[in-house]
Backbone as ProteinMPNN parsed JSONL, in Angstrom:
{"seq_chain_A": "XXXXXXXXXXXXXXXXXXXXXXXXXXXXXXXXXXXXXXXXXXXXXXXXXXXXXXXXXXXXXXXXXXXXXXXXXXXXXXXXXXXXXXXXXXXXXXXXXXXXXXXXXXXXXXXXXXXXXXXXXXXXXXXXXXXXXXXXXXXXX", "coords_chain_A": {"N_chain_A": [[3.242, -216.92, 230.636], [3.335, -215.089, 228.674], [1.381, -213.258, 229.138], [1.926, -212.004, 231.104], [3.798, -210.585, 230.227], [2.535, -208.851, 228.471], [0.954, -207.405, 230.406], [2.364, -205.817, 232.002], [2.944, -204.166, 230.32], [1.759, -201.588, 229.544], [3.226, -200.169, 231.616], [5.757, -198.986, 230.662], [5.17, -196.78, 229.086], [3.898, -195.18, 231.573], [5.804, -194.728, 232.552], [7.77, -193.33, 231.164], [6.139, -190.846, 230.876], [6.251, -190.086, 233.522], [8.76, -189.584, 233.843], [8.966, -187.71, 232.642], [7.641, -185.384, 233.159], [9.24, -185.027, 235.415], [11.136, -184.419, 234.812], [10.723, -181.507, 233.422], [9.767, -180.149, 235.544], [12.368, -179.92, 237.141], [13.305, -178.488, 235.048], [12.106, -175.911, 234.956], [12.31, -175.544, 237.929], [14.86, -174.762, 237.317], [15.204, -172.031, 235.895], [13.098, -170.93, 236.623], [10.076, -169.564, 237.189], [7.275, -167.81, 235.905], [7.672, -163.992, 236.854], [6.037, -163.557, 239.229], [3.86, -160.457, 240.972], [4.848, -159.61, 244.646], [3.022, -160.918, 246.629], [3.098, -159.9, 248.833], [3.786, -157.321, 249.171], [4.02, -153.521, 248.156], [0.383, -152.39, 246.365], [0.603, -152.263, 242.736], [-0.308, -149.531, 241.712], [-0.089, -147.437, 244.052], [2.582, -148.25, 243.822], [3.649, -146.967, 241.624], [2.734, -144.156, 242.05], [4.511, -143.851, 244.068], [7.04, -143.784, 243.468], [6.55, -141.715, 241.286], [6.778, -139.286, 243.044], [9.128, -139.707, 244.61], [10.916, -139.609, 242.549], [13.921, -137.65, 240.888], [13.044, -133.964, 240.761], [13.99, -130.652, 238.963], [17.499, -130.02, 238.976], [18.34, -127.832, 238.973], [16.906, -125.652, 239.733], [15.474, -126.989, 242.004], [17.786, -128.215, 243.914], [18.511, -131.017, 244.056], [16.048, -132.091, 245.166], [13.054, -134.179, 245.512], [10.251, -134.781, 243.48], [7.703, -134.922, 245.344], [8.872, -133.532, 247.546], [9.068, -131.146, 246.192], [6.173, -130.393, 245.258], [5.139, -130.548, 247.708], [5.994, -128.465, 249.545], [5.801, -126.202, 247.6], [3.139, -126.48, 246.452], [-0.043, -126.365, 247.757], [-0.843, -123.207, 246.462], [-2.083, -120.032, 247.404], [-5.451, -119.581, 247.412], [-5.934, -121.835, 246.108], [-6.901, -125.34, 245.889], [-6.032, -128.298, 247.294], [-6.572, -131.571, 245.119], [-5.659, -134.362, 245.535], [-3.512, -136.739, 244.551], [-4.481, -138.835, 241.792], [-4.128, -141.859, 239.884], [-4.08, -144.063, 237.218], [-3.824, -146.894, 235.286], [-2.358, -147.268, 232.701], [-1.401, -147.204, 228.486], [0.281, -149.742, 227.136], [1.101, -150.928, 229.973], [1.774, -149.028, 230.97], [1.847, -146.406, 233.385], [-0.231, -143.453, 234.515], [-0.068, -140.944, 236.292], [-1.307, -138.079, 238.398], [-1.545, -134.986, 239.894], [-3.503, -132.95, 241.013], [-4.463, -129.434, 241.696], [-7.421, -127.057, 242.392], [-8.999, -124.291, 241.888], [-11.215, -122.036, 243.53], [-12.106, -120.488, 241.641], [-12.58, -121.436, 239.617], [-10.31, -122.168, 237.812], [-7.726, -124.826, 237.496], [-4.743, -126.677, 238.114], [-2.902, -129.633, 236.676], [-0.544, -131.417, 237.405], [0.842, -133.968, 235.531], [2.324, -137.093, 235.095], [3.934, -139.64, 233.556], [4.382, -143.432, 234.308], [6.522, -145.783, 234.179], [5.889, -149.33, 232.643], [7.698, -151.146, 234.46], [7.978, -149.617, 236.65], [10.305, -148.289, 237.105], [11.162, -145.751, 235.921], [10.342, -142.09, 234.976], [8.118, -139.961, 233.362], [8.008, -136.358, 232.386], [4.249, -135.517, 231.941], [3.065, -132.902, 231.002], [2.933, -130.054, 230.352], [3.334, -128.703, 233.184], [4.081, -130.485, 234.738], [6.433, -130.808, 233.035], [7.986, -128.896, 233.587], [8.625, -128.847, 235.953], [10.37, -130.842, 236.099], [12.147, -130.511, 235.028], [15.662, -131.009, 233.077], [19.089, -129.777, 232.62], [20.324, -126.733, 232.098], [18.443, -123.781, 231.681], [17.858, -121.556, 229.22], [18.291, -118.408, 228.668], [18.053, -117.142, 230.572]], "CA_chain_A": [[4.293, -215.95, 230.73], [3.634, -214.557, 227.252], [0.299, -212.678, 229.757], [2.18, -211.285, 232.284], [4.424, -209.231, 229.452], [1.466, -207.911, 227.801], [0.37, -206.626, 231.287], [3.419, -204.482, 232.342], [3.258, -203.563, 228.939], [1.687, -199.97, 230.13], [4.724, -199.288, 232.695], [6.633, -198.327, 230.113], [4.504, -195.225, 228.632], [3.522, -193.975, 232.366], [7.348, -194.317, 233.18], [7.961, -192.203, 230.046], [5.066, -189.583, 231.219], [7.094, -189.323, 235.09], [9.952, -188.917, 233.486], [8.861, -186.209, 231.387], [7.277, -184.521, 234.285], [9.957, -184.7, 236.246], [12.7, -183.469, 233.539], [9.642, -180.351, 233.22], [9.765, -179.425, 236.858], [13.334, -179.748, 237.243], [13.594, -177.2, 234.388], [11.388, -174.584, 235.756], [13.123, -175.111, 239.267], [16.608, -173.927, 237.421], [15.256, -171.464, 235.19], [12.298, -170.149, 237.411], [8.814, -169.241, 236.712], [7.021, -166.28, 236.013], [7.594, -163.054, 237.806], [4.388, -162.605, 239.915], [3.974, -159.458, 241.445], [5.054, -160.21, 245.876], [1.8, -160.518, 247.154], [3.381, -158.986, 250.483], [4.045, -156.009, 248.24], [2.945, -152.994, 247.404], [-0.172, -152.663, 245.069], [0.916, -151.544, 241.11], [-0.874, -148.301, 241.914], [0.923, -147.121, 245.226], [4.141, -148.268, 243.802], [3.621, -145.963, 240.426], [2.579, -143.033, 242.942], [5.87, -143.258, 244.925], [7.895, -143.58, 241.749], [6.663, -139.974, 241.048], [7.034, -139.333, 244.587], [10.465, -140.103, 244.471], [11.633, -138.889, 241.004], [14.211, -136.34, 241.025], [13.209, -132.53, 240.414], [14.963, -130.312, 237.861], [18.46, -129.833, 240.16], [19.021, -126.694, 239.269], [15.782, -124.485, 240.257], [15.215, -127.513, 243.244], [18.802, -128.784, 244.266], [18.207, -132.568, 243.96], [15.089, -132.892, 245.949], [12.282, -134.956, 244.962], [8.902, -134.182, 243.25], [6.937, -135.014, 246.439], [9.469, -132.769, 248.444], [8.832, -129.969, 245.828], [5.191, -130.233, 245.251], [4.229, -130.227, 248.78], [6.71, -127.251, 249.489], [5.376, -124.753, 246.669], [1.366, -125.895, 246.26], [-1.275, -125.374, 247.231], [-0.59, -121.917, 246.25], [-3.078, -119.154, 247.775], [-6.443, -119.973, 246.871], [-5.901, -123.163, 245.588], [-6.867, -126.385, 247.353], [-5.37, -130.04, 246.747], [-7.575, -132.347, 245.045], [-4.678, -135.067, 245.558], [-3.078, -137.973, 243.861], [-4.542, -139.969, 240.986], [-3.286, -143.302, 239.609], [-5.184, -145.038, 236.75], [-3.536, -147.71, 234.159], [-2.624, -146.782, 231.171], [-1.499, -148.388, 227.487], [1.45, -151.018, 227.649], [1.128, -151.747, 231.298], [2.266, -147.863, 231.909], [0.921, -145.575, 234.565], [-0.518, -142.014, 234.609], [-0.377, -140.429, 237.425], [-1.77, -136.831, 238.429], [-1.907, -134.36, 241.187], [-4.703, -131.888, 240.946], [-5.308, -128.582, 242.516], [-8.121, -126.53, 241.981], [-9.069, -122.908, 242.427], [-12.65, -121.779, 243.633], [-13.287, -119.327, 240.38], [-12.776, -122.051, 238.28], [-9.587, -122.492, 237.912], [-7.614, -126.431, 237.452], [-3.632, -126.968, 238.05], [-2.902, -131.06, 236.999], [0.55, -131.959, 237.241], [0.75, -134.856, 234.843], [3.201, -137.963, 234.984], [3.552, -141.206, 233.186], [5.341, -144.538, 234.836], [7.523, -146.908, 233.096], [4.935, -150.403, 233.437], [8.266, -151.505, 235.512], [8.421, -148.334, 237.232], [11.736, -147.839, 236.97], [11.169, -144.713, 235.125], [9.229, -141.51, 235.376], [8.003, -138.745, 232.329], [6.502, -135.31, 232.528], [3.4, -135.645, 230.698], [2.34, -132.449, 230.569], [3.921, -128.807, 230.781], [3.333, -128.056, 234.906], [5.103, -131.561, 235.325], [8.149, -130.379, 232.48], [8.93, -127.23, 234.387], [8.848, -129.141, 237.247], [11.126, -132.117, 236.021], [13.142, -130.125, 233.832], [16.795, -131.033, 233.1], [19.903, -128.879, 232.28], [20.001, -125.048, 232.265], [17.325, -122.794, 230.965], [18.284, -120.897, 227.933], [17.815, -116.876, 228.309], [18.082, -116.825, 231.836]], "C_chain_A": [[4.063, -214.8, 229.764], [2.088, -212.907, 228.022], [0.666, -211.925, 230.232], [3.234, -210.431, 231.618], [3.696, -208.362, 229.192], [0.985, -206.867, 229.422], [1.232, -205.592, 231.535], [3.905, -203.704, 230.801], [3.343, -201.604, 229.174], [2.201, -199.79, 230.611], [5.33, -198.714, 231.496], [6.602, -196.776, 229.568], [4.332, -194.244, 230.208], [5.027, -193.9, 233.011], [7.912, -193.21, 232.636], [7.296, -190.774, 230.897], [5.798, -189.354, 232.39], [7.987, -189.049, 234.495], [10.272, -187.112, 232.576], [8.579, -184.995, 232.15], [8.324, -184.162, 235.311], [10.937, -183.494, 235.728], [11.251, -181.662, 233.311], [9.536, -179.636, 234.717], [11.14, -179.312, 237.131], [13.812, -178.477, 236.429], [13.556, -175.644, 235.059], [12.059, -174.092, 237.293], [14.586, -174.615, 238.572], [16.173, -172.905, 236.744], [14.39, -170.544, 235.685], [11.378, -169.87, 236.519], [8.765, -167.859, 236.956], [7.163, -165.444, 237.008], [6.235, -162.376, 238.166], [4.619, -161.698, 240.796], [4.186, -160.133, 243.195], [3.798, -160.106, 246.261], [1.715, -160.063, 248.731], [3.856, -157.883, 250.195], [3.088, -155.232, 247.909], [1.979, -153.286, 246.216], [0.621, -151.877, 243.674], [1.189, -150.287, 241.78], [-0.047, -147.313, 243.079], [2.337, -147.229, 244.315], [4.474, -147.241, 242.992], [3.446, -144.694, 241.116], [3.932, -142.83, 243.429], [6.812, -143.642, 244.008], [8.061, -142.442, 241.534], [7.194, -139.331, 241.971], [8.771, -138.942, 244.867], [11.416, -139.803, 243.38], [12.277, -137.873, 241.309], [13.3, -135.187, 240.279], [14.489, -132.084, 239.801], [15.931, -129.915, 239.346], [18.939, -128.325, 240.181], [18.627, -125.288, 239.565], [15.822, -125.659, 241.693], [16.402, -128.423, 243.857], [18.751, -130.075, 244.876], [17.111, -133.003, 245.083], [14.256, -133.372, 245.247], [11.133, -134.172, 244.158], [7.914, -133.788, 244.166], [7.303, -134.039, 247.169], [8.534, -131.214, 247.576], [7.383, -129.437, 245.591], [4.423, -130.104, 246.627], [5.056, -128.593, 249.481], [6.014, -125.771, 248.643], [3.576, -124.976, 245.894], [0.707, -126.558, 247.446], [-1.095, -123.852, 247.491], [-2.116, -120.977, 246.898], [-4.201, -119.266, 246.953], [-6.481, -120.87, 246.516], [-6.468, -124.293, 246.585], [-6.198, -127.424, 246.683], [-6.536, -130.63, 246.842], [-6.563, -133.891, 245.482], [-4.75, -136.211, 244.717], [-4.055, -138.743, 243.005], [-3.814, -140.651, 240.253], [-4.461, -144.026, 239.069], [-3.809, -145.996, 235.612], [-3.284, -147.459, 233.044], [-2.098, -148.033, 229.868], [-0.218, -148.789, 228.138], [1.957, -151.431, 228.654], [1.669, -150.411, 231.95], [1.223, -147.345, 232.856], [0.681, -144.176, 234.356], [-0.63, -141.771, 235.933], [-0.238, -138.973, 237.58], [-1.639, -136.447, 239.48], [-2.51, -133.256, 240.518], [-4.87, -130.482, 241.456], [-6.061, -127.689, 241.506], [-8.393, -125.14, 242.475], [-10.438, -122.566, 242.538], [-13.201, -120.703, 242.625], [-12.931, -120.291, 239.331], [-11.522, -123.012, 237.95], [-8.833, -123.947, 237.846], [-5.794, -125.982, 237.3], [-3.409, -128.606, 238.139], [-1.259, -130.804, 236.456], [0.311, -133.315, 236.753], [2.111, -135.84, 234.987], [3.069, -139.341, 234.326], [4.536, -141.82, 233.502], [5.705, -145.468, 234.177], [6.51, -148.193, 233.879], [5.99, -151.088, 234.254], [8.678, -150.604, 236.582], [9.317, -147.662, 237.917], [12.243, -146.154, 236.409], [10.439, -143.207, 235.259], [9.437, -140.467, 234.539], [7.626, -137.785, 232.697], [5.549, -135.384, 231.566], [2.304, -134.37, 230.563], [2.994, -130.91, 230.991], [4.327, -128.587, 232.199], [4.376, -129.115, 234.836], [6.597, -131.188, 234.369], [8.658, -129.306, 233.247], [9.487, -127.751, 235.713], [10.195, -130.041, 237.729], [12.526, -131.577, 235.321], [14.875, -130.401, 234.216], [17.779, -130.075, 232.657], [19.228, -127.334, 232.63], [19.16, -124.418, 231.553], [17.95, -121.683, 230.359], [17.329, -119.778, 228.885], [17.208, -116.689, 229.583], [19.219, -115.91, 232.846]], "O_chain_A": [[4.527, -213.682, 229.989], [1.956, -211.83, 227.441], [0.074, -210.852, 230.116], [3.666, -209.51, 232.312], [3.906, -207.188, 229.498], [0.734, -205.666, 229.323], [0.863, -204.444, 231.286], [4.844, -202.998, 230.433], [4.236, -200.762, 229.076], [2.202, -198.562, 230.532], [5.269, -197.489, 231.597], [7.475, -195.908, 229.564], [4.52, -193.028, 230.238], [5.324, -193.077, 233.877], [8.435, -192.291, 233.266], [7.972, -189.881, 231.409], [6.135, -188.17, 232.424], [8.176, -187.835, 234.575], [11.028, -186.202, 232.235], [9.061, -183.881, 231.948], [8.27, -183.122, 235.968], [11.283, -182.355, 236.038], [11.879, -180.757, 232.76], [9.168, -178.463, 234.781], [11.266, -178.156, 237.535], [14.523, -177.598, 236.916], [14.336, -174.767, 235.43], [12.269, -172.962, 237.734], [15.411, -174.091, 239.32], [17.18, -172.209, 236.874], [14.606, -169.366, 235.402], [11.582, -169.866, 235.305], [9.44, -167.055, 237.599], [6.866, -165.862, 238.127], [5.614, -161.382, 237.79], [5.568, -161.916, 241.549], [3.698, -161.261, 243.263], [3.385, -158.947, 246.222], [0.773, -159.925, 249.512], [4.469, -157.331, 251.11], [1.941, -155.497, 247.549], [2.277, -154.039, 245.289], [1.211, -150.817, 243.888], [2.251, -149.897, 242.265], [0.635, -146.395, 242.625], [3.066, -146.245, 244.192], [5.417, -146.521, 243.318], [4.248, -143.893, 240.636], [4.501, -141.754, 243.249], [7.756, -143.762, 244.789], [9.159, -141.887, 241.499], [8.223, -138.715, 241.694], [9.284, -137.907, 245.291], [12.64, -139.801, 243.511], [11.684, -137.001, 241.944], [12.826, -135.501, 239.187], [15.599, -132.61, 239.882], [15.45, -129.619, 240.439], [19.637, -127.751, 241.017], [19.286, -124.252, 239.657], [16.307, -125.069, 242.658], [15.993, -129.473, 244.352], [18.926, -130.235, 246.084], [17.224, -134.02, 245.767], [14.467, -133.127, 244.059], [11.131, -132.943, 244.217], [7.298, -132.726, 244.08], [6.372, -133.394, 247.652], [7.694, -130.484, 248.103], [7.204, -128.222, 245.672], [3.284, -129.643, 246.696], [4.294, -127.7, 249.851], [5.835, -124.639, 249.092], [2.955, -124.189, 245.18], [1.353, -127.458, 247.982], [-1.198, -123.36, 248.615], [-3.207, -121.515, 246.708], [-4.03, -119.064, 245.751], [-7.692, -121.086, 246.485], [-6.487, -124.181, 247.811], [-5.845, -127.323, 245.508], [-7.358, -130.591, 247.758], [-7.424, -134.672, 245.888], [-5.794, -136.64, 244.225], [-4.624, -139.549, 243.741], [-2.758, -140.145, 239.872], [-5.425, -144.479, 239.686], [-2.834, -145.306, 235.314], [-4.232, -147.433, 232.259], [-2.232, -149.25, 229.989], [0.263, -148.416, 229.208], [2.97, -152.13, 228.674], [1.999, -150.399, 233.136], [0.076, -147.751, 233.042], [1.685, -143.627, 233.902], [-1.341, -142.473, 236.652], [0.739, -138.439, 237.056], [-1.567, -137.309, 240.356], [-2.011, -132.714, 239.532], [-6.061, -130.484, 241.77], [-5.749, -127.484, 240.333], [-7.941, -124.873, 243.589], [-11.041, -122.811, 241.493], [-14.309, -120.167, 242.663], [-12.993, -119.924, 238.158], [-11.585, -124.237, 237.837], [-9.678, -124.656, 238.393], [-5.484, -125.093, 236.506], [-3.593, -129.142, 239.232], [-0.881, -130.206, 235.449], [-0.434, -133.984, 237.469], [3.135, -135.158, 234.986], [2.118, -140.078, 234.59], [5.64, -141.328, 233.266], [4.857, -145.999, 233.46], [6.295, -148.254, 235.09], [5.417, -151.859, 235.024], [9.633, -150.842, 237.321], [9.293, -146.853, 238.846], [13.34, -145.603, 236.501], [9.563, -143.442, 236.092], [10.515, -139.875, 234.585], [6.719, -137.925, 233.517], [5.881, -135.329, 230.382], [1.135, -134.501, 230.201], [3.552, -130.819, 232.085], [5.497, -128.316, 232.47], [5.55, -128.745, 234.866], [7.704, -131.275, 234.899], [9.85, -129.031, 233.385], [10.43, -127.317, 236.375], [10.813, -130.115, 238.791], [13.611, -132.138, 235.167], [15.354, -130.113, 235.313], [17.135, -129.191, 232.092], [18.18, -126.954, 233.151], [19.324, -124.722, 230.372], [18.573, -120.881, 231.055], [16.285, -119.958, 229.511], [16.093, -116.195, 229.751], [18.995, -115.759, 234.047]]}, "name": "protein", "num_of_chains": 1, "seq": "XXXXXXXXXXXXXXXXXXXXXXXXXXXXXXXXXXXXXXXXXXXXXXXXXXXXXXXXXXXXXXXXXXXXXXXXXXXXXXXXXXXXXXXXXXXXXXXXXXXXXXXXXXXXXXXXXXXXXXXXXXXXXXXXXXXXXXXXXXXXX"}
């Protein structure tokens, strides 16, 4: 008899170990796991593009239309061409994103933007894009 204790001796540790596993998946099912990007979702890149895309314009030179609305509306200006849209990565999971045109004597117009890494958000990052984004009224107008 004193044999057949010692044997079920080990149930008790791998009962422990399911139990532990279980109480560890039960968690995660109420509390949820990481937020992975939908993989039936846009990529990053696209989404950070129509972010800008979608960003209001200053309201009171472009009466609440978008960036996209206003940039395809007023360039490519005479002589100019569209180099269009870039979208690279930037630091803390933000986004840069650019639109380009160029002029055949040389010439370079980059509208500059940077995306919140949840891209909830959207900056001008660079004068063309502040004039473009600009808020309130313009002093000494």
């Amino acid at each position: 008899m004193a044999a057949s204790g010692s044997r079920n001796l080990w149930l008790i540790p791998a009962a422990l170990l399911v139990a532990a596993i279980l109480l560890l998946m039960l968690l995660q099912y109420l509390v949820g796991g990481p937020d992975l990007p939908d993989p039936g979702g846009p990529e990053p890149e696209e989404a950070a593009l129509e972010a800008v895309r979608s960003a209001p314009a200053d309201p009171f030179r472009y009466g609440g239309r978008t960036v996209g609305e206003v940039l395809r509306q007023v360039e490519p200006r005479t002589g100019w061409t569209d180099s269009g849209w870039s979208v690279r990565a930037g630091a803390e999971g933000r986004y840069r994103v650019e639109r380009v045109y160029n002029r055949a004597e040389g010439g370079e117009r980059v509208y500059a933007f940077t995306v919140a890494a949840d891209l909830d958000q959207v900056w001008p990052a660079n004068g063309h894009a502040r004039a473009l984004m600009h808020r309130g009224p313009r002093s000494g107008s």
